[in-house]
Biopython code that builds the backbone (N, CA, C, O; Angstrom):
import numpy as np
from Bio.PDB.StructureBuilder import StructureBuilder

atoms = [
    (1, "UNK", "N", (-6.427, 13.990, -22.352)),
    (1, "UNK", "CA", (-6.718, 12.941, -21.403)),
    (1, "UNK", "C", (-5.394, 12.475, -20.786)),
    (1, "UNK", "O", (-4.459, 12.069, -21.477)),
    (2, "UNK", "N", (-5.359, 12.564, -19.289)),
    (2, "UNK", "CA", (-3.990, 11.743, -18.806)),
    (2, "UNK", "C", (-4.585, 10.325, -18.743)),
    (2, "UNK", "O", (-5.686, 9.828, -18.506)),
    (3, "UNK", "N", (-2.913, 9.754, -19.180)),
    (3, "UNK", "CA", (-2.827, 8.388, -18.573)),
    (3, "UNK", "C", (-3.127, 7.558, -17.454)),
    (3, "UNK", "O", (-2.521, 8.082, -16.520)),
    (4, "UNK", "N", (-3.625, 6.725, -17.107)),
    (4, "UNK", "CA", (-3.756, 5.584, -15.943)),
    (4, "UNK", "C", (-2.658, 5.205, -15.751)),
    (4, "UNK", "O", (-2.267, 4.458, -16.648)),
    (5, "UNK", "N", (-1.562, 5.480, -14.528)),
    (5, "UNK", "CA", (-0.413, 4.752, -14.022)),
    (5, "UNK", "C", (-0.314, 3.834, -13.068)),
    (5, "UNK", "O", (-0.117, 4.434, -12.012)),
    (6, "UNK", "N", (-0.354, 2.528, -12.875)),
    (6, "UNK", "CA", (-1.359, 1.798, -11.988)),
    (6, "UNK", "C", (0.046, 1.141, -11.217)),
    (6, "UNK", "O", (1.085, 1.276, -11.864)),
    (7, "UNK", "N", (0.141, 0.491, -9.980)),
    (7, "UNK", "CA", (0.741, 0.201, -9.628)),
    (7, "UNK", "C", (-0.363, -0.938, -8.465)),
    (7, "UNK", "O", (-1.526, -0.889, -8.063)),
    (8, "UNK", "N", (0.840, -1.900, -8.278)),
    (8, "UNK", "CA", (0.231, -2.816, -6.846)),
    (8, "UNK", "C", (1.096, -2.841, -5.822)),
    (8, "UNK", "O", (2.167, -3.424, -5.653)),
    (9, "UNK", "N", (0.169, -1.787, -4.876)),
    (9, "UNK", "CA", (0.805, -1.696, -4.152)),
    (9, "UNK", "C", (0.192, -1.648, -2.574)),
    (9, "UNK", "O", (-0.294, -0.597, -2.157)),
    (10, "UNK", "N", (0.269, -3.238, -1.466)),
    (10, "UNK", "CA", (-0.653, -3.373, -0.839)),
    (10, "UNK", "C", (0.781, -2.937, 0.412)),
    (10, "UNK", "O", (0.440, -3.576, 1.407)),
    (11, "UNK", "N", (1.415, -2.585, 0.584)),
    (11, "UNK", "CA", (2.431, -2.920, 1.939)),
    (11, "UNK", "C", (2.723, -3.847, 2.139)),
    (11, "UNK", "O", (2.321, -4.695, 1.343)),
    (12, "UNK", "N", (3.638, -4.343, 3.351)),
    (12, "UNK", "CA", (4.516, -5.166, 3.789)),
    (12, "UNK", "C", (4.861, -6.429, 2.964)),
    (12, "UNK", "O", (6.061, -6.165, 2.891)),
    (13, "UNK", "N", (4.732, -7.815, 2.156)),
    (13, "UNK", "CA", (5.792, -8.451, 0.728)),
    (13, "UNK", "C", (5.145, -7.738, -0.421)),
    (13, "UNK", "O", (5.689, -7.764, -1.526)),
    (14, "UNK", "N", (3.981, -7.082, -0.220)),
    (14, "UNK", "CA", (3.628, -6.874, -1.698)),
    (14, "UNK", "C", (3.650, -5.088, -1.797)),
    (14, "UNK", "O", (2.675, -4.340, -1.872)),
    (15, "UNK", "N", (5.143, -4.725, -1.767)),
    (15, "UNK", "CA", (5.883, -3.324, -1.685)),
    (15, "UNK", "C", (6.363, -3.256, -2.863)),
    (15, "UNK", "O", (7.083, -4.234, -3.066)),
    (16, "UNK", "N", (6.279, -2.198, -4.205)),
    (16, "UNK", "CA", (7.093, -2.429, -5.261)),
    (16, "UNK", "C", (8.083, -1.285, -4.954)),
    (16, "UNK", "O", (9.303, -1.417, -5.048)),
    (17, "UNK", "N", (7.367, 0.004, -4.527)),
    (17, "UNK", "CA", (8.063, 0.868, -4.021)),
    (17, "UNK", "C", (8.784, 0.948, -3.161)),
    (17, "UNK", "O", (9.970, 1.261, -3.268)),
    (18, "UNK", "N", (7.854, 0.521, -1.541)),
    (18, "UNK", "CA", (7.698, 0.641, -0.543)),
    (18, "UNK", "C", (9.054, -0.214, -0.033)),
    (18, "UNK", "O", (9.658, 0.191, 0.959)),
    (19, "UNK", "N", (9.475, -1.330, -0.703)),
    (19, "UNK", "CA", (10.436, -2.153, -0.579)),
    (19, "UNK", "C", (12.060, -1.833, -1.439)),
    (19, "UNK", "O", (13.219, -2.219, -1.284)),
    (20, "UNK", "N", (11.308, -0.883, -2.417)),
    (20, "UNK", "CA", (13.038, -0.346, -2.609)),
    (20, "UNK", "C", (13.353, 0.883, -1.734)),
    (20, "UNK", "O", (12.404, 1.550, -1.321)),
    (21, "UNK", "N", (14.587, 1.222, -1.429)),
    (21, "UNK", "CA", (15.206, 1.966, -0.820)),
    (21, "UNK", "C", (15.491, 3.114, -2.018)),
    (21, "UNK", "O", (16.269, 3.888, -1.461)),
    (22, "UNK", "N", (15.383, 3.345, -2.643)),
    (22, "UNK", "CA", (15.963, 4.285, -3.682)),
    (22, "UNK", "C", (15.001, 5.132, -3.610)),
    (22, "UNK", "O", (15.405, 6.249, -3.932)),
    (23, "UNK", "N", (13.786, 5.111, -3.302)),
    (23, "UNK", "CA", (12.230, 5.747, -2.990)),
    (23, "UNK", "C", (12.355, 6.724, -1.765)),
    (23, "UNK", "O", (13.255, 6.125, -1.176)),
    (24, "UNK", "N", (12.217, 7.263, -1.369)),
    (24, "UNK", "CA", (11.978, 7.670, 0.030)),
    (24, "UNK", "C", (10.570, 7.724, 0.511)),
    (24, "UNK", "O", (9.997, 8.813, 0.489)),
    (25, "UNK", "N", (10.042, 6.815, 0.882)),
    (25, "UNK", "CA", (9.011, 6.549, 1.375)),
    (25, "UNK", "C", (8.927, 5.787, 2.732)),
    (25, "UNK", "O", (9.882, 5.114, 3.119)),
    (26, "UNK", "N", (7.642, 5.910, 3.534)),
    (26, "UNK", "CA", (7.499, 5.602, 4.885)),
    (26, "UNK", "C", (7.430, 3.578, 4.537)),
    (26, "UNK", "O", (7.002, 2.959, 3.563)),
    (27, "UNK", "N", (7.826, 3.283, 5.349)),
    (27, "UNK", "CA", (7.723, 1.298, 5.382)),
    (27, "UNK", "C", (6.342, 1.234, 5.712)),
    (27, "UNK", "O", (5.995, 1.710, 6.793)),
    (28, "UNK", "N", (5.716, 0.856, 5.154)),
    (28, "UNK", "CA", (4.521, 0.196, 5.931)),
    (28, "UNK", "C", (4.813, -1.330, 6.098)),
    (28, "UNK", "O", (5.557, -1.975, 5.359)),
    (29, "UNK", "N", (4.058, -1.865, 7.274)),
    (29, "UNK", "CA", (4.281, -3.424, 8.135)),
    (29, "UNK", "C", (3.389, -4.286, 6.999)),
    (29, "UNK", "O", (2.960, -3.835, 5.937)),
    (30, "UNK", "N", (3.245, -5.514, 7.464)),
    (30, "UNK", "CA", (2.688, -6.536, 7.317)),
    (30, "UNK", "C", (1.088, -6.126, 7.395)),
    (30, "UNK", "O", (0.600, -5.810, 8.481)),
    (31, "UNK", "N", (0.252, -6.151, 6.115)),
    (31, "UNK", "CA", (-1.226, -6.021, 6.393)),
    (31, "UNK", "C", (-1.972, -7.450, 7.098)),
    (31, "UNK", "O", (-3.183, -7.670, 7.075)),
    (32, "UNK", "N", (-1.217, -8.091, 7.547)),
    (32, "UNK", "CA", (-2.059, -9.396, 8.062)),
    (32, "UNK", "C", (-1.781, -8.956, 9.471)),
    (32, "UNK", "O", (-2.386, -9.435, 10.430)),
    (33, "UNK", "N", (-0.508, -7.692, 9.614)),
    (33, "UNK", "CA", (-0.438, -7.723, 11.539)),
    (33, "UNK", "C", (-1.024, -6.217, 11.488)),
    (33, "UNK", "O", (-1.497, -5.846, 12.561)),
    (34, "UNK", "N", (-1.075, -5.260, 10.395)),
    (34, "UNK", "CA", (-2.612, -4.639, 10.557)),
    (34, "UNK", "C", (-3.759, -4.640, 11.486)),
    (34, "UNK", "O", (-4.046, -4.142, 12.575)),
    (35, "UNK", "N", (-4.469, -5.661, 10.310)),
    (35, "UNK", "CA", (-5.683, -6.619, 10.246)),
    (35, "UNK", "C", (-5.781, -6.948, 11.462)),
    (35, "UNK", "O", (-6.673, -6.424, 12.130)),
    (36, "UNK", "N", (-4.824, -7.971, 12.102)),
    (36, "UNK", "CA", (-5.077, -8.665, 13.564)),
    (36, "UNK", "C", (-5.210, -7.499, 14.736)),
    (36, "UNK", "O", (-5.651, -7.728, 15.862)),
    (37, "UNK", "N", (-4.777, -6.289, 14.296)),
    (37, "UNK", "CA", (-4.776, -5.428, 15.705)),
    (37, "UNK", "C", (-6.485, -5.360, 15.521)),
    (37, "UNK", "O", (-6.985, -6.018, 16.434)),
    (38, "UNK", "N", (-7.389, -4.850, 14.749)),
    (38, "UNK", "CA", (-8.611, -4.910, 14.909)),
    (38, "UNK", "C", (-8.652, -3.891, 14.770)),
    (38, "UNK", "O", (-9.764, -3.448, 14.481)),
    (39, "UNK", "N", (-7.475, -2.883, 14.886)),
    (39, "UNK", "CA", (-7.844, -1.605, 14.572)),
    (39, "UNK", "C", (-8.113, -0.851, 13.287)),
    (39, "UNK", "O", (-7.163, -0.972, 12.513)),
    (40, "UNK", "N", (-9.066, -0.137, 12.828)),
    (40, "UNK", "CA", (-9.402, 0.012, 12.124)),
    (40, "UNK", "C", (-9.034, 1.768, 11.401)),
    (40, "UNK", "O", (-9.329, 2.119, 10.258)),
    (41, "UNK", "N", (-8.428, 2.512, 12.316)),
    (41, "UNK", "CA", (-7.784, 3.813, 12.143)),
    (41, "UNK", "C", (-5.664, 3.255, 11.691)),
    (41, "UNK", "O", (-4.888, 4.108, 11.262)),
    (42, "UNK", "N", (-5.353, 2.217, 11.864)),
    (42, "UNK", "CA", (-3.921, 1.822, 11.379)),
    (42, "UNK", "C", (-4.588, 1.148, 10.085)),
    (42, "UNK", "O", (-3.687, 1.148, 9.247)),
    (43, "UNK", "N", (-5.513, 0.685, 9.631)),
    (43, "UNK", "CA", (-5.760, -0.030, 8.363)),
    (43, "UNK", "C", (-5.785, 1.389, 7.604)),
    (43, "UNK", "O", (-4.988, 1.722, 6.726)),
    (44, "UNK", "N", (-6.951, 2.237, 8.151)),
    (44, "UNK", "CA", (-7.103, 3.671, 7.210)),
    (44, "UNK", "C", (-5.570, 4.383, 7.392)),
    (44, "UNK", "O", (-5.697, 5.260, 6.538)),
    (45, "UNK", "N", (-4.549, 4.533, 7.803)),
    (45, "UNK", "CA", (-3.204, 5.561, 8.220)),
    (45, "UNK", "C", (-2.761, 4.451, 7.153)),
    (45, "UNK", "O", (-2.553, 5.020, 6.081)),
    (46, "UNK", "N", (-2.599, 3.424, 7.085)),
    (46, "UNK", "CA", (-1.480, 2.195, 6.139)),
    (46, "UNK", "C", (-1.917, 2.847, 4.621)),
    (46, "UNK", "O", (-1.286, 3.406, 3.724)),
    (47, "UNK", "N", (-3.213, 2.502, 4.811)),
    (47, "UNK", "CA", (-3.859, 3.239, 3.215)),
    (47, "UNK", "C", (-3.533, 4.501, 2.630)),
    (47, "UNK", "O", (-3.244, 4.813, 1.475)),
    (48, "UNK", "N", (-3.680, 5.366, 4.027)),
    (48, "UNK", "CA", (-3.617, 6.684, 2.854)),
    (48, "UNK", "C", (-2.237, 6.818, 2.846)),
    (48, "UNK", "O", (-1.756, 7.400, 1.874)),
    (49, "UNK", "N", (-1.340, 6.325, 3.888)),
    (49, "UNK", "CA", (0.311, 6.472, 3.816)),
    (49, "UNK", "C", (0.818, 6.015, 2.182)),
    (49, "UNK", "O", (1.592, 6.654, 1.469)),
    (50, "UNK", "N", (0.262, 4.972, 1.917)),
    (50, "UNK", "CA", (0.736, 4.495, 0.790)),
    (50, "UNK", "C", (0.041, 5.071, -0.229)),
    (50, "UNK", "O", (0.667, 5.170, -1.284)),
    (51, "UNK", "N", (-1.258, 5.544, -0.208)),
    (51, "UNK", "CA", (-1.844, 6.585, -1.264)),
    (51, "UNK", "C", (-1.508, 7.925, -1.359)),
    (51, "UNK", "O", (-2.016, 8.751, -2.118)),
    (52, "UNK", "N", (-0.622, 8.096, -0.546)),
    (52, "UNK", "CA", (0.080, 9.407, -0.714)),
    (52, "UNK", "C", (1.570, 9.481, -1.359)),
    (52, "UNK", "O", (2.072, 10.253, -2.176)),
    (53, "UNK", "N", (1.977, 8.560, -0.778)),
    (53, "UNK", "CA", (3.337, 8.313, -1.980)),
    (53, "UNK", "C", (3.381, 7.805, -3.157)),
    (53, "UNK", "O", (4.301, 8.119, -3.912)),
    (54, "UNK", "N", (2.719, 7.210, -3.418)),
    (54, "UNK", "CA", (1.871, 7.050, -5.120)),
    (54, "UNK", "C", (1.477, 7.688, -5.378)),
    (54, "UNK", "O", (1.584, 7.856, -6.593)),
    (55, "UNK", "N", (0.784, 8.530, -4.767)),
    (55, "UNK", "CA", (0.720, 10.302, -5.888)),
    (55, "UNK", "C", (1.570, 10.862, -5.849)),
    (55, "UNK", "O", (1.505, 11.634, -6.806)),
    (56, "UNK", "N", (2.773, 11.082, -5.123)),
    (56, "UNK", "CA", (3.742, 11.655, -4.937)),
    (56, "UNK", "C", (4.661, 11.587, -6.407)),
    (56, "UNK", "O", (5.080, 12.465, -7.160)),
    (57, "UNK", "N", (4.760, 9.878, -6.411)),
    (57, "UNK", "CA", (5.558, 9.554, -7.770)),
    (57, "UNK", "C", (4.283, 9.178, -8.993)),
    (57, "UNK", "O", (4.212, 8.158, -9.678)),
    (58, "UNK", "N", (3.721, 9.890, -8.990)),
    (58, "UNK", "CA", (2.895, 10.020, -10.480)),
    (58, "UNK", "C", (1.681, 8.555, -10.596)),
    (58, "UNK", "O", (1.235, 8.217, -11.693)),
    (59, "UNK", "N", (1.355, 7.951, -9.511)),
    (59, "UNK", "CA", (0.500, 7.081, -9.920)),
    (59, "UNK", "C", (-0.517, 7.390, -9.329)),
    (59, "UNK", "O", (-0.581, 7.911, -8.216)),
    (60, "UNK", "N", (-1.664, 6.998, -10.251)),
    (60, "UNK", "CA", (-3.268, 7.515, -10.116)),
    (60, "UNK", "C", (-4.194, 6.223, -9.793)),
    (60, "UNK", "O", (-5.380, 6.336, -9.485)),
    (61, "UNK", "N", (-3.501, 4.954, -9.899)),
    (61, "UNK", "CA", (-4.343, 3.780, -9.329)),
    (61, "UNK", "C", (-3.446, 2.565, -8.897)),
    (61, "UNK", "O", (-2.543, 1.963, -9.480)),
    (62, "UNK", "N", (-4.114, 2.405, -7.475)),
    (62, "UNK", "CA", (-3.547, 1.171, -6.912)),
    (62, "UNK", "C", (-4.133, -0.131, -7.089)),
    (62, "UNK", "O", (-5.225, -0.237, -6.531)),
    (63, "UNK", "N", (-3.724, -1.170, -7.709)),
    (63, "UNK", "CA", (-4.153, -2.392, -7.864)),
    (63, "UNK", "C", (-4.692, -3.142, -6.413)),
    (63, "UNK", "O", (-5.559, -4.016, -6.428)),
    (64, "UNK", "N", (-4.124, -2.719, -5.336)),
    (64, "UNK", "CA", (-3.992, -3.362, -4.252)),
    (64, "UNK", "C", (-5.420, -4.002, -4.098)),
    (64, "UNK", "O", (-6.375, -3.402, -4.593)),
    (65, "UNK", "N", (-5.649, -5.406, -3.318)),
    (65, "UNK", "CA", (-7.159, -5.676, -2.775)),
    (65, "UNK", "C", (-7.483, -4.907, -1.893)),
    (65, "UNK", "O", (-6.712, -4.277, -1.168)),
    (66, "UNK", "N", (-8.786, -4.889, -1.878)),
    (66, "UNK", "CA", (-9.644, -4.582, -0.435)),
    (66, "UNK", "C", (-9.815, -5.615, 0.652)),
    (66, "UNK", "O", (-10.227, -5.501, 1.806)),
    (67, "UNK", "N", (-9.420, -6.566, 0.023)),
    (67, "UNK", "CA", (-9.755, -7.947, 0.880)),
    (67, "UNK", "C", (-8.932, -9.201, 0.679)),
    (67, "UNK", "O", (-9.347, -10.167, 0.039)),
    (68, "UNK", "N", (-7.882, -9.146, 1.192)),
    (68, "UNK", "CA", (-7.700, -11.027, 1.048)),
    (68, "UNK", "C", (-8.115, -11.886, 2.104)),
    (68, "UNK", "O", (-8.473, -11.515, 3.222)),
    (69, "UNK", "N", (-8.034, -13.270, 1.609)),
    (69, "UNK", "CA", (-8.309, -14.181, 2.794)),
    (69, "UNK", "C", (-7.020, -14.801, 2.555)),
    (69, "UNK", "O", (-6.593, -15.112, 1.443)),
    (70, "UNK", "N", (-6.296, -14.997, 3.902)),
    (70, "UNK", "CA", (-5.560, -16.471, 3.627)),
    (70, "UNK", "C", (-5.318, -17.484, 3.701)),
    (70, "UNK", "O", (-5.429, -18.113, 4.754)),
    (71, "UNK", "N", (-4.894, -17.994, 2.573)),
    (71, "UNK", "CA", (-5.546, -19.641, 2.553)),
    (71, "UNK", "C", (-4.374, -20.310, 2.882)),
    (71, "UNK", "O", (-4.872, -21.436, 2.899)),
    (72, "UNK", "N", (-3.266, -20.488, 3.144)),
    (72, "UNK", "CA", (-2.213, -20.804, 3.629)),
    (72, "UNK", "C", (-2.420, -22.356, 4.868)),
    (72, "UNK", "O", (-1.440, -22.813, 5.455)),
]
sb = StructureBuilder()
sb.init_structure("model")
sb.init_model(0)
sb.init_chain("A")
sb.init_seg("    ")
for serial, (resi, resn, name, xyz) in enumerate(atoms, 1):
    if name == "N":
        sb.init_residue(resn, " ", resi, " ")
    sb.init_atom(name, np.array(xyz, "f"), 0.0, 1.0, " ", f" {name:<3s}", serial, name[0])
structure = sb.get_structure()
């Protein structure tokens, strides 16, 4: 049985990877300026961008939400 290597990892402040430089991975933006374009093919490209470099470095699950609201 392999291990579960889980990571949270939603893009733009909540980058564990995505925000170090030692990684070579693509930046993804801010999911709240995502979200506001309405577009719904940059929400799916943000996703699999970042689900592809997490398999890249050995992780098999992303913590990330499907949904926030903000309450700010």
């Amino acid at each position: 049985m392999e291990p579960i290597l889980c990571m949270d990892e939603e893009g733009g402040q909540v980058s564990r990877l995505g925000s170090n430089y030692s990684f070579d991975v693509e930046r993804i933006g801010n999911m709240a300026g995502i979200g506001s374009t309405g577009d719904t093919r940059k929400a799916r490209d943000a996703g699999r961008t970042i689900g592809s470099y997490l398999k890249k470095y050995g992780f098999t699950l992303d913590l990330a939400p499907v949904s926030d609201v903000n309450s700010n």
